[in-house]
N, C-alpha and C positions, 0 to 999 in steps of 0.2 A: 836395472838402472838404464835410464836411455838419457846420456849425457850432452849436453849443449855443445856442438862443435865450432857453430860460430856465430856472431853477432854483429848485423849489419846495422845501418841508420843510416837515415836521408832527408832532407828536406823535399817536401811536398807541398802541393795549396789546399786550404779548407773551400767551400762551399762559398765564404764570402773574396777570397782571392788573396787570404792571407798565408803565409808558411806555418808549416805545422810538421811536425816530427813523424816519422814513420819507422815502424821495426821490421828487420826480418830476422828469427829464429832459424837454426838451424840445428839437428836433432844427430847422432849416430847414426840411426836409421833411416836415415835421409827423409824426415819429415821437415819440412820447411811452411813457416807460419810466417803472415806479416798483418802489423795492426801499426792503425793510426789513432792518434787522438784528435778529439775537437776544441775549439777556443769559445769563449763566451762572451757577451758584448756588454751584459749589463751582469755584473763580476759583486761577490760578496766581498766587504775587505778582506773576510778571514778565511777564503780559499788559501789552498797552498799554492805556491808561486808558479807560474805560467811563464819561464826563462825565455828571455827575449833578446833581440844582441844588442837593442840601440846603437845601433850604425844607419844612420841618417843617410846615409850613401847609398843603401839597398831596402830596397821592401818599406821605405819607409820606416826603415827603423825595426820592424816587425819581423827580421829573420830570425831564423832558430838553430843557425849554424853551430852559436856556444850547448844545445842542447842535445846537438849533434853528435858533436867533439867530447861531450861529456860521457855519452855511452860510446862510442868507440874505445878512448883511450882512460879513461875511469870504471864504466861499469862492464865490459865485454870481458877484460881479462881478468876478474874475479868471478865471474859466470863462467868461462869456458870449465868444462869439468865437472859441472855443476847437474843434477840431475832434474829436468824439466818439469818433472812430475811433483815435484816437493818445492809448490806455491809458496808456502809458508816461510819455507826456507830462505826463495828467492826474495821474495818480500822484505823479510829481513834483513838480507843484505844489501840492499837498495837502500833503507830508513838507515842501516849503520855507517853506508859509505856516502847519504848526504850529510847526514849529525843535525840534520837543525829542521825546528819546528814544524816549521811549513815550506820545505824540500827546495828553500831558496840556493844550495847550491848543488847540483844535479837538475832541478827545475822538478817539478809536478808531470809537465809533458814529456820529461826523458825516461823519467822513473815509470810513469804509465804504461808507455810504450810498449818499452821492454816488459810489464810486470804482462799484461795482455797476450803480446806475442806468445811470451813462454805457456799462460794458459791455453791458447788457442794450438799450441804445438803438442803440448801434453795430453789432451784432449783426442788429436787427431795418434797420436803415440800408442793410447792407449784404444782406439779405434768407438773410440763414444763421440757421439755428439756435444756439443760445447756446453748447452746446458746443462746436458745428462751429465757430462764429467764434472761443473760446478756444483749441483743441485742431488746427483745424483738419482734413486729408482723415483723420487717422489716429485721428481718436476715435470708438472702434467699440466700449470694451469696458465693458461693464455690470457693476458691482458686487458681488458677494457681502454680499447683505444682515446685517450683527452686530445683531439683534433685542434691543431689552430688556426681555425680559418678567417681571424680578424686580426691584424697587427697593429701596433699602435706601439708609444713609450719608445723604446731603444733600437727596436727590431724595423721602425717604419719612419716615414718623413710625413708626418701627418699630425691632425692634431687632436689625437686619440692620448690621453694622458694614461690609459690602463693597459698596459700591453702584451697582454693575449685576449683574445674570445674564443672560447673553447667548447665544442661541441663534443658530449658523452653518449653514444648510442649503447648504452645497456639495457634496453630492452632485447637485442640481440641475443640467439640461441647458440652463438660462437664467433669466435675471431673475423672467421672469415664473413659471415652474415654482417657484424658492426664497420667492416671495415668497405663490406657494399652500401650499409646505410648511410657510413661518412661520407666517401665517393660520391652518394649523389646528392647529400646537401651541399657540399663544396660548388657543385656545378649549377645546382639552381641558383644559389649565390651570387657566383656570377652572373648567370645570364638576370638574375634582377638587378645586378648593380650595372651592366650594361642596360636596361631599358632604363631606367633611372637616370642617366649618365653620370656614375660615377665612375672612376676610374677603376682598372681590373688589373694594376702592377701591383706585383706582389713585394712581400717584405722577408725578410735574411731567415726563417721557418716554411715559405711557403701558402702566408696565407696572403688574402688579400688589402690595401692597406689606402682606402681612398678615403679623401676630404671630407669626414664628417662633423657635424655641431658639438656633436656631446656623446656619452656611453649611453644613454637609451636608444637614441635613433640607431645604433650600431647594434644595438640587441634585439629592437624592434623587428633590423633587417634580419639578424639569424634568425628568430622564432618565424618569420615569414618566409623564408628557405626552407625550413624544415617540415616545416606545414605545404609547399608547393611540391615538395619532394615525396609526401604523402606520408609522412610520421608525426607520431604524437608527442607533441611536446609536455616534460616530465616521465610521461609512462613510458617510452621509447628511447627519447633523446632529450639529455639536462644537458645547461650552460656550466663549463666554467670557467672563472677566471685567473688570471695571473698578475696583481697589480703591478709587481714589482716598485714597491712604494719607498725603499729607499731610494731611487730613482728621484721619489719628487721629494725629498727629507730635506730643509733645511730650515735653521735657525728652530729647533724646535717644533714645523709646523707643514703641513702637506701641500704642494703648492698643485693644483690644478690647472695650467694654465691654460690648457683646449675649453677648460668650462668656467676659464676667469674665478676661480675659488682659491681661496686659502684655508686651511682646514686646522684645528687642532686635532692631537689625538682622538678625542672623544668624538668629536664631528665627524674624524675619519671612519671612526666605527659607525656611529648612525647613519653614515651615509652608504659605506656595504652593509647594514642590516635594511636600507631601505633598496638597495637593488635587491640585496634577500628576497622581501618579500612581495617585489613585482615580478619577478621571473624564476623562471627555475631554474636558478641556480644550483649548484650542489655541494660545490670545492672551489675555495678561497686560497690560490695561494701568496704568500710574502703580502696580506693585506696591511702590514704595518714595515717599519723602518725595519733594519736587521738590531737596530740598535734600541728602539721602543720596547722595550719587553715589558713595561708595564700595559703598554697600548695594545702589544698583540695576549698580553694576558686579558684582560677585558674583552678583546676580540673573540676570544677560545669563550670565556664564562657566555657571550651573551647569543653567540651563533654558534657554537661547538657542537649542540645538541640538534641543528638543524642543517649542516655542511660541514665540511670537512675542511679543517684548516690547516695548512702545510707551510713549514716550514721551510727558506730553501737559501737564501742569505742568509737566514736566523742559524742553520745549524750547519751549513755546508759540507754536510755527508761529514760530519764531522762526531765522532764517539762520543767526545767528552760535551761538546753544545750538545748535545740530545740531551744525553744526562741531566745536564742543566735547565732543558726546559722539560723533560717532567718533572723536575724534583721541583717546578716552580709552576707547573699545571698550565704551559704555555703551550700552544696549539695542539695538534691532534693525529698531526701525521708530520712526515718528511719527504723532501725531494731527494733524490740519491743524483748525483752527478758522481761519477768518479774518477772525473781532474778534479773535481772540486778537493779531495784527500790524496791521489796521487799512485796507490797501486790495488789491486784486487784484495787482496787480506783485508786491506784496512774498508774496503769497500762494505766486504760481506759481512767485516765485525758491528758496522753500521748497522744492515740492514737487518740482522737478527736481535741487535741491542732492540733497536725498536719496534720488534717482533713481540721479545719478553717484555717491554716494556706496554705493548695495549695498544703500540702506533699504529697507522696504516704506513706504507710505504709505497711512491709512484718513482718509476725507472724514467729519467730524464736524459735528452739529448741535450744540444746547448747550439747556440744560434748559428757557430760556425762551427760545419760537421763535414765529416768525410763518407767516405762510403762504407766504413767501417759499420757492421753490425753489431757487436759486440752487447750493448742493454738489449736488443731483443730476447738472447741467448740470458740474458741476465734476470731481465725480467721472470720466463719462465722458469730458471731454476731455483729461484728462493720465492716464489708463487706471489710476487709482488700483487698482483692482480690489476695495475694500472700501469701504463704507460706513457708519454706523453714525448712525441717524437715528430711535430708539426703538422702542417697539410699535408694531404694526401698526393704531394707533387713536387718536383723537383728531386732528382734522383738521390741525393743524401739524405732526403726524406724519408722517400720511398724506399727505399733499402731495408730500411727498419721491417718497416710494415709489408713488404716481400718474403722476408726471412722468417716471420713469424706464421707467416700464413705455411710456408714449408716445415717450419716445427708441428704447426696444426694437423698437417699431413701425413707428418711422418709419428707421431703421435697416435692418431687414426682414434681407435673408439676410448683411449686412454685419456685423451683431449678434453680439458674441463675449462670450460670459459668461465671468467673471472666474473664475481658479482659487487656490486657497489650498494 
């Protein structure tokens, strides 16, 4: 048994300059783990709850002191004693000491925290590597990095209404080869949006986020990056996207407003089957409301068969919404976030439900991150095979894609690059 001897928490800042929760475990054996969690900006309603103080006097409102207070003096002294190794356990008692739904009292970000920490200390406990201890002998397969090197929608101040463009280099022979071929379409990029003059500031991911007319000109310019960079578009490197189209949901109807459209459901769909079939596309995700499930079922029946449709408002790393949309034959894969559920268990029971269930599954960051690694580790122990953890820039970015390339490493001829 290697017992929890104590349990720290702090307020820290994420990536866009907001407070966010931070753990530190502490083991008998003087192993010491700490993990932060990230914040999301364009938010499913049915995440579990993101505890916040609303004290208008600091941060904006946005401190996480009560999330604070709530593992020191709530969950720290039913953990001390507790043995680190037994997830399931800990997990447990986290869901029993908030009692509600969606972990609105303890918060999603206190309960993560901690639930993290203690893996990452258990882990180190037991002298494995973090995948290896989640995943254990059979996590060998590395990622297929989804780069975001366009921003738009929530993530940018621009007037991109779809917000991500996402570059897939799978023609790549490994992690590290896709993650040279993304590097250097991100840079051709620029240097075309600078002789073009468009602007080269980035957006809360890391990509780039300048004044364009409409989503073709902005896809025009990837496919012409990726071609200057000297790879072949489709065979090498696919587009994808991230509508995040509850974003533009109301009154029933899709509002475009960078390309002056109004959309019904159905238009919504013909209009991602008609980017379908100009570009290569591959992976569609959130292309409808979280709330349209007859539209993102339509969406699945008429491009299912030719891109990958994911889930990510619609199921929020969530068991029971999985459930729910295959039993209703609605998209095709899932986004995993795990604030979006609140502790590692409920994570993993996610990612294997939709394992048995025929999904795909891609390991997501979320727009305000730390430098926490934690999905990398994640990614390769339940062989997600996709990843999606922004540009290849800005250090909470890159972190991700750091750590994986040392799993590839330390892995050596066991290392299996993921296929799409």
């Amino acid at each position: 048994m290697t017992a929890i001897v104590n349990l720290n928490a702090r307020e820290i800042l994420d990536s866009r300059g907001n407070p966010t929760v931070e753990v530190a475990v502490t083991t008998q054996s003087h192993f010491t783990a700490t993990a932060s969690v990230p914040s999301g900006a364009s938010t499913g309603s049915f995440e579990a709850c993101e505890l916040r103080d609303n004290d208008k006097s600091r941060f904006c409102g946005k401190g996480v002191l009560k999330a604070v207070q709530n593992i020191k003096t709530k969950i720290a002294p039913q953990l001390l004693g507790m043995d680190v190794c037994e997830q399931e356990a800990i997990d447990a008692l986290l869901l029993s000491l908030d009692g509600t739904e969606n972990k609105s009292n303890l918060g999603a970000n206190a309960t993560l925290a901690v639930s993290i920490a203690c893996a990452r200390a258990a882990a180190q406990a037991t002298g494995l590597s973090l995948y290896r201890y989640l995943g254990g002998s059979s996590a060998k397969v590395l990622p297929v990095p989804f780069l975001n090197i366009m921003n738009g929608g929530q993530h940018a101040d621009n007037g991109l209404d779809i917000q991500e463009f996402m570059i897939v280099p799978h023609g790549a022979k490994s992690f590290k080869e896709a993650l040279q071929m993304g590097v250097e379409v991100y840079h051709a990029l620029k240097k075309q949006l600078t002789t073009s003059r468009y602007r080269t500031a980035v957006g809360d991911e890391g990509g780039f986020a300048p004044d364009l007319s409409n989503h073709k000109e902005c896809l025009d310019l990837i496919l012409a990056a990726v071609e200057v960079a000297g790879y072949k578009p489709r065979t090498e490197i696919s587009l994808a996207l991230d509508v995040a189209a509850t974003e533009l949901y109301s009154e029933s109807k899709y509002h475009l407003k960078g390309e002056k459209r109004t959309l019904s459901s159905d238009e919504m769909v013909s209009y991602l089957g008609e980017l379908v079939n100009q570009y290569p596309i591959i992976s569609i995700e959130d292309g409808l409301s979280e709330n349209d499930w007859q539209g993102f079922k339509k969406l699945t029946k008429e491009l299912g068969e030719k891109v990958q449709i994911i889930g990510d408002d619609l199921f929020v790393t969530n068991t029971k919404r999985l459930i729910q949309g295959v039993q209703k034959k609605v998209a095709n894969s899932i986004l995993i976030k795990p604030n979006q559920i609140g502790t590692v268990s409920e994570t993993i029971k996610c990612i294997l439900q939709a394992h048995r269930s025929g999904y795909k599954t891609m390991i997501s960051h979320r727009s305000g991150e730390t430098e926490d690694t934690f999905i990398a580790d994640l990614a390769v122990a339940f062989s997600s095979g996709q990843i999606k953890t922004g540009a290849p820039a800005r250090t909470d970015r890159a972190a991700k894609y750091n750590q994986l390339l040392r799993i590839e490493e330390e892995l050596g001829k066991l290392a299996c690059f993921g296929s799409f």
